[in-house]
N, C-alpha and C positions, 0 to 999 in steps of 0.2 A: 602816615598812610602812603603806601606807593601809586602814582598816577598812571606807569607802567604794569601790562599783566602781568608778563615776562620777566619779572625782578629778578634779582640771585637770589632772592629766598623762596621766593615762589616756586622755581624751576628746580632747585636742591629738591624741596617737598614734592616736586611731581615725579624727579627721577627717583628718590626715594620709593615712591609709592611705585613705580615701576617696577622697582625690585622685589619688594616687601609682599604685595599684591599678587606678583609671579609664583613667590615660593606659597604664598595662603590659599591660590586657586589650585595648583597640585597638591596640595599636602590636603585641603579640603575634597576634591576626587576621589584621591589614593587611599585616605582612613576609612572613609564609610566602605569604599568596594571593597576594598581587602577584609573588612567585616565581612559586608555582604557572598563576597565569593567563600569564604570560610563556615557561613552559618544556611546561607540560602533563603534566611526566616525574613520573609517581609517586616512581621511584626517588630519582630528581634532589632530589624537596622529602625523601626521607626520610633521604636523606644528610647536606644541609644541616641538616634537625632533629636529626640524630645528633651532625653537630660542634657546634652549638648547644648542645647540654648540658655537651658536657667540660667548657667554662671555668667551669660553674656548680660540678660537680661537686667541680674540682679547688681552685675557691675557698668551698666552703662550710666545711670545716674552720678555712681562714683566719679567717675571715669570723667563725668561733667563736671563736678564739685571740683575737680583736683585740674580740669584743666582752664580753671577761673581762677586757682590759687596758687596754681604751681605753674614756670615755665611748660609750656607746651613743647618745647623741643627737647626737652627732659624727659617728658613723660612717654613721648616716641622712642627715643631712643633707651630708655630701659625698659620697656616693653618686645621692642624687637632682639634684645639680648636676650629678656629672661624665653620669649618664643622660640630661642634658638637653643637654650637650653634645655626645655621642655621636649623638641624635638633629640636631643641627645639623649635623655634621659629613656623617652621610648625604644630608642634604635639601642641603648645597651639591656633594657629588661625583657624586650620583647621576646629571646628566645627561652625565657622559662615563665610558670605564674599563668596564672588566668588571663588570657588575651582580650577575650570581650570586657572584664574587668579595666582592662590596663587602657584598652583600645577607650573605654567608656571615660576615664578619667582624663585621658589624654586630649580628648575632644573636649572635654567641658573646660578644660583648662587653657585652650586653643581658644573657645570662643567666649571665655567670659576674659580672655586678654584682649579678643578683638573687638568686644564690649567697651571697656575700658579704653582702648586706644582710640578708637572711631570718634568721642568726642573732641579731641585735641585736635583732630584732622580736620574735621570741618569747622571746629570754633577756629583755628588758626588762619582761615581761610578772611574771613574778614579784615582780620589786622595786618593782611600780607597784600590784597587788594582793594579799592579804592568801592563804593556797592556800586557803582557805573558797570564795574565788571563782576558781579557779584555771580549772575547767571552764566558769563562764558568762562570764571573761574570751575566754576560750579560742572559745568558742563566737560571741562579739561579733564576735572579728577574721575567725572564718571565714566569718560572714557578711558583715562588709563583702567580706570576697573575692569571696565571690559574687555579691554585691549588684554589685561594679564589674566582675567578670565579666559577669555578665549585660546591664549596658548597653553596656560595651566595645563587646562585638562586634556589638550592635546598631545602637547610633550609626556606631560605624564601621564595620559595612556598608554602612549610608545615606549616609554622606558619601564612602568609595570609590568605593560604584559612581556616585553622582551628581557628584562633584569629580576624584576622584582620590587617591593615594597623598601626593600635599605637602598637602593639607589635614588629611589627619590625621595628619601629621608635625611640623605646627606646632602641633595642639591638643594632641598628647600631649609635646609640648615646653612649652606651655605649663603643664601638670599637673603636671609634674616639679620645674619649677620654684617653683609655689606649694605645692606639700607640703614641699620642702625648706626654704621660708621658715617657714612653720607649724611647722616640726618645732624650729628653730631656739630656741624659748619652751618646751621641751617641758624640765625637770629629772627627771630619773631618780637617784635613787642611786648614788653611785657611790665605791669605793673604791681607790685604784690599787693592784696587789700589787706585790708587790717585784721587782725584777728585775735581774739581773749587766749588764743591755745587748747583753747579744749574742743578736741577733735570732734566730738559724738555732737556736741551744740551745733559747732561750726556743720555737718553736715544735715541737723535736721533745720537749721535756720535757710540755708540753703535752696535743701530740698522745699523748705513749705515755700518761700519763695517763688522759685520756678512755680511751682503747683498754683500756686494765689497768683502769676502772669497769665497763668494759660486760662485759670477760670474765669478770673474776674477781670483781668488788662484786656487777653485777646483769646478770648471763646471761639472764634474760628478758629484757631489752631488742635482745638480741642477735639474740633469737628471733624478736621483733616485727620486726625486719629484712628478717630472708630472707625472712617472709613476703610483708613489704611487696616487697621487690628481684623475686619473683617475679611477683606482681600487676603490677608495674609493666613489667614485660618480656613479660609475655604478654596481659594486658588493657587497661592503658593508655597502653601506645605503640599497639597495634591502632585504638584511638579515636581518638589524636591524628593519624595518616596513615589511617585512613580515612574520618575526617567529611568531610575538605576534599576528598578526592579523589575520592570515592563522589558529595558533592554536585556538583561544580563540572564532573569530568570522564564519569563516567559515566552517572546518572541523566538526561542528557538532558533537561534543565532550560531553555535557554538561559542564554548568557553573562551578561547582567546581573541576570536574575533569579535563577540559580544563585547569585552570589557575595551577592546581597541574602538568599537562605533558608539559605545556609551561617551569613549573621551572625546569625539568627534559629536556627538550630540549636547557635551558640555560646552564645547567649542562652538556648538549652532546657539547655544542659549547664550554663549559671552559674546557672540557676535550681533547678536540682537541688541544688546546691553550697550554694544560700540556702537550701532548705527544710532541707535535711538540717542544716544549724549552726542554724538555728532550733529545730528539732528535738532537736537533740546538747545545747540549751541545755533545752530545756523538760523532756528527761526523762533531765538530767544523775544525778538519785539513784537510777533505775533501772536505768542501764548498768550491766552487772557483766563484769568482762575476760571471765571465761569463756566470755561469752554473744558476745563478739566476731567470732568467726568463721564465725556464721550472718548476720553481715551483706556478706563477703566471697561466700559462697555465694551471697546474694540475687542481690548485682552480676554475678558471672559467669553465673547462669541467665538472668539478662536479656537477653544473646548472643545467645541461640539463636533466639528469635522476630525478632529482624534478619536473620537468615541465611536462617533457612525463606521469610521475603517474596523474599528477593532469588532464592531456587530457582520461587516461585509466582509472584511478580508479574514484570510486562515493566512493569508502570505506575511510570515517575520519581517521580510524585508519591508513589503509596501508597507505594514503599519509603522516600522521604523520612520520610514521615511517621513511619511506624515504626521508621525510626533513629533518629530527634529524641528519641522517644516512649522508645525503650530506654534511649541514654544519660543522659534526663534522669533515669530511675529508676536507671540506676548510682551514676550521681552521688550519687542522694540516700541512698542506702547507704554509696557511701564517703566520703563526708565526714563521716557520723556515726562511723564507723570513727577515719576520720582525726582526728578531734578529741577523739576516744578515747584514742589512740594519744599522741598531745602530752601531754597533760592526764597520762596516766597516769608518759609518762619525767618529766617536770616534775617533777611530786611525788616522785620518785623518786631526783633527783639533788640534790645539796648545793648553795647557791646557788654558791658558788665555780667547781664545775662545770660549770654547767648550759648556759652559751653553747657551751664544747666540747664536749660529750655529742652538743646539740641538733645543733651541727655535722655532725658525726661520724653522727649518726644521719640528718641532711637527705643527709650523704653518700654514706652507703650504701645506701638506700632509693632515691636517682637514680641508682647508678651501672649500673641496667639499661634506664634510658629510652634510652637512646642506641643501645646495641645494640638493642633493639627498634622503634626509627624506622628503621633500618636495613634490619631486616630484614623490617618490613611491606609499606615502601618496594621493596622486591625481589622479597619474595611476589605483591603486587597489581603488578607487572609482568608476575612470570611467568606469574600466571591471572587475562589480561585476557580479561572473558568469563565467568570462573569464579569472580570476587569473592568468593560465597559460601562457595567454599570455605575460603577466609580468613579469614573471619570464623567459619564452626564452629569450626577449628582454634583461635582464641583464647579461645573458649567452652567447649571440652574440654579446652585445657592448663590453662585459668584455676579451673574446674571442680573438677579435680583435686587442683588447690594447695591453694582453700581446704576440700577435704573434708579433707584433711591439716593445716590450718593450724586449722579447729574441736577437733582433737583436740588438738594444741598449747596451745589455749589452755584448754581444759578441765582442763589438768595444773596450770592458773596457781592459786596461793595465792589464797584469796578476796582479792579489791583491792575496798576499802568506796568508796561513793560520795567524792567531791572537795568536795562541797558540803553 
């Protein structure tokens, strides 16, 4: 265990993640708008984003499983090769064939890699530092996330709307591939467990594991779940189908400067995402679990001053402005949550565990994005016109959960600072 944050392993994995995270926050941008600019159909992108989740969903378990038994710096780096492939493979078929078909596979196959990968990332995160630094490890990578969030979709806004869709197909192929090189020199600890060989055992012995920790070892984790699974089906799918389709299709924007302030409002939600891990890091000794759930509150009260503009204003611009302005203050809420929420299962689960857990817990926390892309995706059909209406609704269900979800966690055992 390193005593230092700063290790050569540590630092390989966060400049990796700098790169890797850069090309996933443009390539994640660029394929839904390039739908959406192609079809116009709300429905249509929130469909497509609904099946995009499954394959993440239904591989982050795995993705657990594999990074308990296999090197985790293995599992990074052939993952960001086969990602860099995946992206070749689109930029040579895309000019024939069914595009929403292609587009639809190619995101599910983007995000059930990022499924998979995402537990290696954070289970590696223990074995590289010391849990003193558990939170401000914690806090690092979610700022690179937002840090390569925030330029993602800004850069590739500007290179979309001014190139095209194959320029930024080759720079985030580009990305891919130099973080998997980087990640290559990266040593992690690692111990192989024992195992009979028979894969399907070995994963459901696993899998029931993890599931028999969260239920029976540590039942708050279980809790921290549904909370999450509801937030996530009622407030942040509502964000994720109505940024791109509020800017692009309705505010009356025009076409290229719509999809340039769409990347500039990806860019206000990734800068939310930096301030708040900034944040999660500077006043890691003051967070106390209990006090968790008045920051879920913040984020859904933030809702409602988007929705009231869109009832008062007919001005594109000011409702822009004041979505940009709302999500970036969600954001900065939940990601101090969110890195709350890690930091606290982390500490929580034995290392042997912990890639399955973290799985298993990445699992069930998305397995209500999908239904909720879905069903945004069909609401903002049914009240074109009436946007607003759709956005109170996610502002009042979301409202609700976390007045419910403060009291939940008020019940939690004092949990002493990480650091």
């Amino acid at each position: 265990m390193n005593h230092r944050l700063f290790s050569k392993d540590f630092t390989l994995v966060v400049i990796g993640q700098i790169i890797s995270l850069f090309g996933n926050a443009a390539l994640r941008f660029a394929l839904p708008l390039y739908l959406l600019n192609l079809t116009g159909s709300s429905a249509l992108y929130g469909t497509v984003m609904a099946c995009a989740f499954i394959p993440s969903i239904l591989l982050s378990p795995v993705g657990g499983i594999v990074a308990d038994r296999v090197n985790k710096r293995n599992v990074m780096v052939a993952l960001d090769f086969f990602t860099a492939a995946v992206i070749l493979t689109f930029f040579l078929l895309m000019e024939g064939g069914n595009i929403v078909v292609l587009l639809t596979v190619t995101l599910m196959l983007l995000y059930g890699i990022a499924g998979a990968y995402q537990p290696s990332v954070q289970a590696s995160i223990p074995a590289l530092v010391e849990q003193g630094n558990l939170m401000a490890a914690n806090s690092i990578i979610n700022t690179i996330s937002s840090f390569a969030s925030l330029s993602g979709p800004v850069l590739g806004g500007i290179l979309y709307s001014a190139y095209g869709i194959k320029l930024v197909l080759l720079v985030c192929m580009v990305c891919f591939v130099l973080s998997a090189v980087m990640e290559i020199f990266i040593k992690i600890p690692f111990l192989k467990p024992a195992s009979d060989g028979r894969i399907w055992k070995i994963v459901k012995a696993d899998f029931t594991e993890s599931i028999r920790f969260i239920r029976q070892d540590k039942p708050v984790i279980g809790k921290v779940l549904l909370v999450v699974c509801g937030i996530n089906l009622f407030l942040s799918a509502m964000i994720i189908v109505a940024l791109p389709y509020l800017v692009t299709e309705v505010f009356d924007l025009g076409a290229l400067e719509a999809n340039r302030l769409y990347g500039y409002a990806q860019g206000a939600l990734a800068a939310g995402g930096l301030t708040g891990g900034i944040g999660a890091g500077i006043f890691a000794g003051r967070l106390s679990i209990q006090k968790a759930g008045n920051l879920i509150i913040a984020s859904a009260a933030c809702v409602f001053p988007a929705a009231f503009v869109l009832i008062l204003s007919s001005s594109g611009i000011v409702n822009y402005i004041v979505l940009t302005a709302c999500c970036f203050i969600i954001m900065v809420f939940s990601t101090v949550f969110s890195v709350q929420m890690i930091s606290f299962v982390q500490a929580e689960t034995p290392q042997n565990l912990i890639g399955k857990v973290i799985a298993v817990a990445l699992t069930f926390s998305m397995c209500a994005q999908p239904f909720g892309n879905a069903l945004y995706g069909v609401l903002f059909e049914i009240c074109r016109g009436f946007e607003y209406a759709v956005v109170l609704f996610s502002g009042a269900v979301s409202l609700l959960i976390a007045m419910s979800a403060r009291r939940v966690f008020r019940r939690f055992a004092e949990y002493d600072s990480l650091v």
